[in-house]
matplotlib code that plots the C-alpha trace (Angstrom):
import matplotlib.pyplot as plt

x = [75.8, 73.8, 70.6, 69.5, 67.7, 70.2, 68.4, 66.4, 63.4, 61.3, 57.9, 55.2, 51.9, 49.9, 52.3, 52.6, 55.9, 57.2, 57.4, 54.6, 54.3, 50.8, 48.5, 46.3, 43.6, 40.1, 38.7, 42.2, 40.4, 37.3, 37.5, 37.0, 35.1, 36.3, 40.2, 42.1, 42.1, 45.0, 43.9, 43.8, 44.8, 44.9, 48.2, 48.8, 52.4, 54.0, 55.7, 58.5, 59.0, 55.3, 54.8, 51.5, 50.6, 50.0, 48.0, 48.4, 47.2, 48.6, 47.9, 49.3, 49.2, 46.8, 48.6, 50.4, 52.2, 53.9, 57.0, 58.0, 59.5, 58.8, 59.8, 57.9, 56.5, 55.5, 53.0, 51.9, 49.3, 48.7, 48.0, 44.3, 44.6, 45.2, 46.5, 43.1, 43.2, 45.1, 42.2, 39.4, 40.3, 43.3, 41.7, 45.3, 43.9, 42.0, 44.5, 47.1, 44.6, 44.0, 47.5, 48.2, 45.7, 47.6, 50.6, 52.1, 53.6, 56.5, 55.0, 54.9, 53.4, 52.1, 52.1, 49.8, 50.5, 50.2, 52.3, 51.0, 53.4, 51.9, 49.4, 46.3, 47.3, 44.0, 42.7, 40.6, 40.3, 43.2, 45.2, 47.3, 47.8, 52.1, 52.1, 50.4, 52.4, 55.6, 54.4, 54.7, 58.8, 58.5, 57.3, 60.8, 61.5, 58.8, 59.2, 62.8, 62.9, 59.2, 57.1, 60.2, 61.1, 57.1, 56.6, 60.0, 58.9, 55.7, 55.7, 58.0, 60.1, 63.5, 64.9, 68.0, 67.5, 67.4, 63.8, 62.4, 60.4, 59.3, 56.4, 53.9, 51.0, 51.2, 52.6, 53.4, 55.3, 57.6, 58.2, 59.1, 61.7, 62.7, 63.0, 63.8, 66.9, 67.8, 68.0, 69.4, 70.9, 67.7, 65.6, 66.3, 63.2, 62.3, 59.7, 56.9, 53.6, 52.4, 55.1, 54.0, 55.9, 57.3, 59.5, 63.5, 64.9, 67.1, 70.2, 69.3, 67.0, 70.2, 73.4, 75.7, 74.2, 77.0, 75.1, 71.8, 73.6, 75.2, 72.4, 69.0, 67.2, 64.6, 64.1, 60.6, 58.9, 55.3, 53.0, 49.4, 50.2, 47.2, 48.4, 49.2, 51.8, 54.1, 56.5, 58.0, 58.2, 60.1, 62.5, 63.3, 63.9, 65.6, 68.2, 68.2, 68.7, 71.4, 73.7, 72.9, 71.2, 68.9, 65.2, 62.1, 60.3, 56.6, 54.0, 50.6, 47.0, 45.4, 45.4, 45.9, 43.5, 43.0, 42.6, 46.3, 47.8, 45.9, 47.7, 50.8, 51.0, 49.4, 52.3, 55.3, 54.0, 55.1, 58.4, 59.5, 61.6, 62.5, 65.8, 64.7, 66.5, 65.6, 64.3, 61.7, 60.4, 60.1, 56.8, 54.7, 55.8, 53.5, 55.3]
y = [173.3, 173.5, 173.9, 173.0, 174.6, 177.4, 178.2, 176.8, 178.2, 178.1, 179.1, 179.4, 181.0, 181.5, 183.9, 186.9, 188.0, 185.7, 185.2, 183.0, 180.5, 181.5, 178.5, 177.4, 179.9, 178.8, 176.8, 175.0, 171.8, 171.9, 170.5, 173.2, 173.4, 173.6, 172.9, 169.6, 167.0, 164.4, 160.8, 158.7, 154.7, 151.6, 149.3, 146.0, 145.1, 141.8, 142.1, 139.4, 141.4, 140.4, 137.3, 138.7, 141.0, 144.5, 148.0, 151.6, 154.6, 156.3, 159.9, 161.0, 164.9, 166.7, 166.3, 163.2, 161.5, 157.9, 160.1, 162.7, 161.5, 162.9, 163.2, 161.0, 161.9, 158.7, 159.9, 157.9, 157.5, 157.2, 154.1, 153.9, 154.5, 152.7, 153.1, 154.9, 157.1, 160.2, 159.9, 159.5, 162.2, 164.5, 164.9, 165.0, 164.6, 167.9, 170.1, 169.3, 169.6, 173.1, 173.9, 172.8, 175.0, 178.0, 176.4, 176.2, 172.6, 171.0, 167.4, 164.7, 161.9, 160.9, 157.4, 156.4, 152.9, 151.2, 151.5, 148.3, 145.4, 142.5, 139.8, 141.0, 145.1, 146.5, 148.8, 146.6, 145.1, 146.3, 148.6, 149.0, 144.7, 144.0, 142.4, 145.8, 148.0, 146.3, 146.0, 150.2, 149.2, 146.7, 148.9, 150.1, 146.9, 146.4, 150.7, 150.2, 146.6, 145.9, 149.6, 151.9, 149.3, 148.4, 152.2, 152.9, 149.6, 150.4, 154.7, 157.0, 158.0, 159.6, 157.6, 159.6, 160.5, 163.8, 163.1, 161.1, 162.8, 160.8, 162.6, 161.3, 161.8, 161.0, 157.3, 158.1, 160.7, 158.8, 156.7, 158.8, 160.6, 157.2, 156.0, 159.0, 159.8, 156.3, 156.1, 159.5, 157.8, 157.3, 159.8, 164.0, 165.0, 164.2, 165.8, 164.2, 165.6, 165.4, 162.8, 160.0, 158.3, 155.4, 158.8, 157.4, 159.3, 162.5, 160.7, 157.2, 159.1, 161.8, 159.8, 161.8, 165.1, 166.0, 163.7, 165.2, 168.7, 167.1, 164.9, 166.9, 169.2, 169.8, 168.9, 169.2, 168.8, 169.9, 169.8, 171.5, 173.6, 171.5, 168.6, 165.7, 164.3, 168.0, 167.0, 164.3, 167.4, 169.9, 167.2, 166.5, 169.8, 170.6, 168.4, 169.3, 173.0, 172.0, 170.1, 172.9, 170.8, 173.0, 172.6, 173.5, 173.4, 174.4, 174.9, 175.7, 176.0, 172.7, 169.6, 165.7, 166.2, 166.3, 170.3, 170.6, 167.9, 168.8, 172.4, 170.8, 169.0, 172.3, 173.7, 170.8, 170.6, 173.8, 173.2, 170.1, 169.4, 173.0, 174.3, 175.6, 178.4, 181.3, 183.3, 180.8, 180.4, 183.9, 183.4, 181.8, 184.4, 187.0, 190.5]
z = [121.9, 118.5, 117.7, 121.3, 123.6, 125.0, 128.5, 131.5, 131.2, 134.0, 132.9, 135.6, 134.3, 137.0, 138.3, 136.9, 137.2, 135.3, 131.5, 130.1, 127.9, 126.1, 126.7, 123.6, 122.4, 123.0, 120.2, 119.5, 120.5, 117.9, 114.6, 112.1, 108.8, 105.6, 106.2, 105.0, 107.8, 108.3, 109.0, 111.4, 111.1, 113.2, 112.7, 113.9, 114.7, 115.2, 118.8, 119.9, 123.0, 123.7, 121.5, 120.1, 117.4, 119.0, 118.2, 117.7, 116.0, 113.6, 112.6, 109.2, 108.8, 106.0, 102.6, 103.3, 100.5, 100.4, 98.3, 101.3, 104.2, 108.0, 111.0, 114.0, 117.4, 119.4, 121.9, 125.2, 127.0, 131.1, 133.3, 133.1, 129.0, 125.8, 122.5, 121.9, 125.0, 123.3, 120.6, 122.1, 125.0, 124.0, 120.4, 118.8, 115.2, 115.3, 117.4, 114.9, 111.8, 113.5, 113.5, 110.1, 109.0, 110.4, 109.5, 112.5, 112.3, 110.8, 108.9, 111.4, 111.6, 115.4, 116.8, 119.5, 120.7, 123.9, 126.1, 128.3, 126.6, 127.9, 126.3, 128.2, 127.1, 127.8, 130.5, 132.6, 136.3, 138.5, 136.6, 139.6, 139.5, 139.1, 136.1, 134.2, 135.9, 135.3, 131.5, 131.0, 131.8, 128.8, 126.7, 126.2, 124.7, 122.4, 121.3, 120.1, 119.1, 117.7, 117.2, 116.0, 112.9, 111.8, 111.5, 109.6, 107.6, 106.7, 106.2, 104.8, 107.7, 108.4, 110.5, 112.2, 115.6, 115.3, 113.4, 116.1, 119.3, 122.3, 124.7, 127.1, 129.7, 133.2, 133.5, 129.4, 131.0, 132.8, 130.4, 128.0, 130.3, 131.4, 127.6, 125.6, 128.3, 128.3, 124.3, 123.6, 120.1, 119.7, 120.3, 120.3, 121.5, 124.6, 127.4, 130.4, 130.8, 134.6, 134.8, 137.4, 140.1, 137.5, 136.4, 137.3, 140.2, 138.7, 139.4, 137.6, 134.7, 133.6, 135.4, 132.5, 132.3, 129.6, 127.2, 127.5, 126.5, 123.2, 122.3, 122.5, 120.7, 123.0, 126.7, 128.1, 131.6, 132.3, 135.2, 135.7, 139.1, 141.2, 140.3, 142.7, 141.1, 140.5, 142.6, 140.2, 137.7, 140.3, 141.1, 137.4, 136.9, 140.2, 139.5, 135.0, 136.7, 139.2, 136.4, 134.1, 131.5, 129.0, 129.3, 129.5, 132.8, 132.3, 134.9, 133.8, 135.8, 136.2, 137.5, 136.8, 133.2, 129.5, 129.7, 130.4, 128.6, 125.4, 126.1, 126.2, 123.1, 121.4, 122.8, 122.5, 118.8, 117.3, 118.5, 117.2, 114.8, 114.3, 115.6, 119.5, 120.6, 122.8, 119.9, 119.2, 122.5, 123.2, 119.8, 123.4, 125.8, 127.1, 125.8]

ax = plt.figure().add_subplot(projection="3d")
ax.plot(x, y, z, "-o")
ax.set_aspect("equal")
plt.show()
C-alpha cells in the first residue's frame, strides 16, 4: 500500500499505558496578534439536488492566491448546526491561522456548507422532524453533484482525489464516513468525529475492505471517551480492525462538545494532504 497509513493505531489518552496522540496545546484556540490571517467567505451555490440556491463558508488560508492551486477539506457540521456552526463554535479560521503561523499546515482551503439539503436548511423547530433528518442523506447528492463542482468552478483547486478530504462532527461524522467510504474515487481522506447513529453499519459503510486499503490516504475515527454516542466509533473501528483496514482510531477525554472536536481538527489538520505513515504519527505521540 503507498503512502497510506501503514498501522491501526489505536490511541487512547486517558490511559496511560498507551501511546498518545498529544492533544492541542492550550491557547491553540485564540486568535493571535500580529500573524497573517486567512479569510473567511460566504458562497451561494445553485443546487438542482435541492432546486434552490444554497450556502457555505469558505475559508481560504493566509497568503492565498487565485495562481496556486490547493488541496480541499469539506468540513461538516452536526444535527443541531448549520453551515455557520463550525465558525461560530469550532473557530476553524483561527486554529488553522494558528497553525499556519508555525507552519504546520499544508495550503488548504476549508469548506463549511450545510449539510441539511432541503429547501427549509436551517436549524429551527424539530431538528429531529423526518424530512431534516432524511435531508443529511441528501446531502450526498448535492456534495458531489452541486457543492464539489461550484468550488472547483469558482477557486483554484486540484481536483484529483487524492487532493480532496471529507471530515465531520457528530451527524457530520457520519456522513462523512458514510460519504467519503462511499465515494472513495472521490475522496482520499476520510475520518468521523463523535460519529452519530446515521453512521452506516460496518458491513454496509466498508462492504469491500480491499478498497479502502488501495484508495485512502488517511482513515480517521474519533470519539471523546464520555461520550454517548462512542459506541458508533468502537464499532467502526472494531470491524476496520477485524478486516485489517489501516486507520486511526482516536479516543480522547471529553464528551459530546466543541472542546474535543476543535482538538480533533487541530489534530486531523496537520496530517492531511501529506504522505501519513508511522513516522509521522509518531510527531503526536507522547515519547
Amino acid at each position: 500500500m503507498k503512502n497510506i497509513v501503514l498501522l491501526t493505531l489505536a490511541v487512547i489518552l486517558s490511559t496511560g499505558s498507551h501511546a498518545q496522540i498529544k492533544a492541542a496545546p492550550i491557547g491553540f484556540d485564540i486568535r493571535r496578534e500580529n500573524i497573517e490571517r486567512g479569510k473567511m467567505d460566504t458562497i451561494s451555490y445553485p443546487s438542482n439536488t435541492v432546486g434552490v440556491n444554497r450556502k457555505a463558508l469558505v475559508y481560504t488560508p493566509p497568503g492565498y492566491s487565485p495562481e496556486q492551486k490547493y488541496p480541499v477539506l469539506y468540513l461538516l457540521h452536526g444535527i443541531g448546526g448549520d453551515e455557520k456552526e463550525w465558525f461560530n463554535n469550532g473557530v476553524p479560521h483561527i486554529i488553522l491561522d494558528n497553525l499556519y503561523a508555525d507552519g504546520k499546515l499544508e495550503k488548504m482551503i476549508v469548506v463549511l456548507p450545510n449539510g441539511r439539503a432541503m429547501k427549509g436548511d436551517r436549524a429551527t423547530g424539530n431538528i429531529m422532524d423526518r424530512d431534516k433528518v432524511e435531508a443529511f442523506a441528501t446531502f450526498e447528492k448535492d456534495l458531489l453533484i452541486d457543492l464539489i463542482p461550484f468550488v472547483e468552478k469558482k477557486y483554484p483547486v486540484k481536483k484529483e482525489k487524492d487532493h480532496r478530504a471529507l471530515f465531520g462532527l457528530s451527524m457530520g461524522g457520519g456522513q462523512a464516513l458514510n460519504f467519503g467510504l462511499g465515494n472513495m474515487n472521490t475522496f482520499s481522506w476520510v475520518g468521523g468525529f463523535s460519529s452519530a447513529p446515521n453512521t452506516r453499519m460496518p458491513e454496509q459503510l466498508l462492504p469491500n475492505p480491499e478498497e479502502a486499503k488501495e484508495k485512502l490516504k488517511l482513515l480517521w475515527v474519533s470519539c471523546g471517551d464520555q461520550d454517548g454516542l462512542i459506541g458508533n466509533s468502537k464499532r467502526t473501528h472494531e470491524y476496520f480492525k477485524k478486516h485489517n483496514v489501516p486507520h486511526v482510531f482516536y479516543v480522547e477525554p471529553g464528551g459530546h462538545d466543541f472542546k474535543v472536536w476543535k482538538n480533533d481538527l487541530y489534530v486531523v489538520s496537520q496530517l492531511l494532504f501529506k504522505d501519513v505513515d508511522y513516522k509521522s504519527l509518531l510527531e503526536y505521540h507522547d515519547k
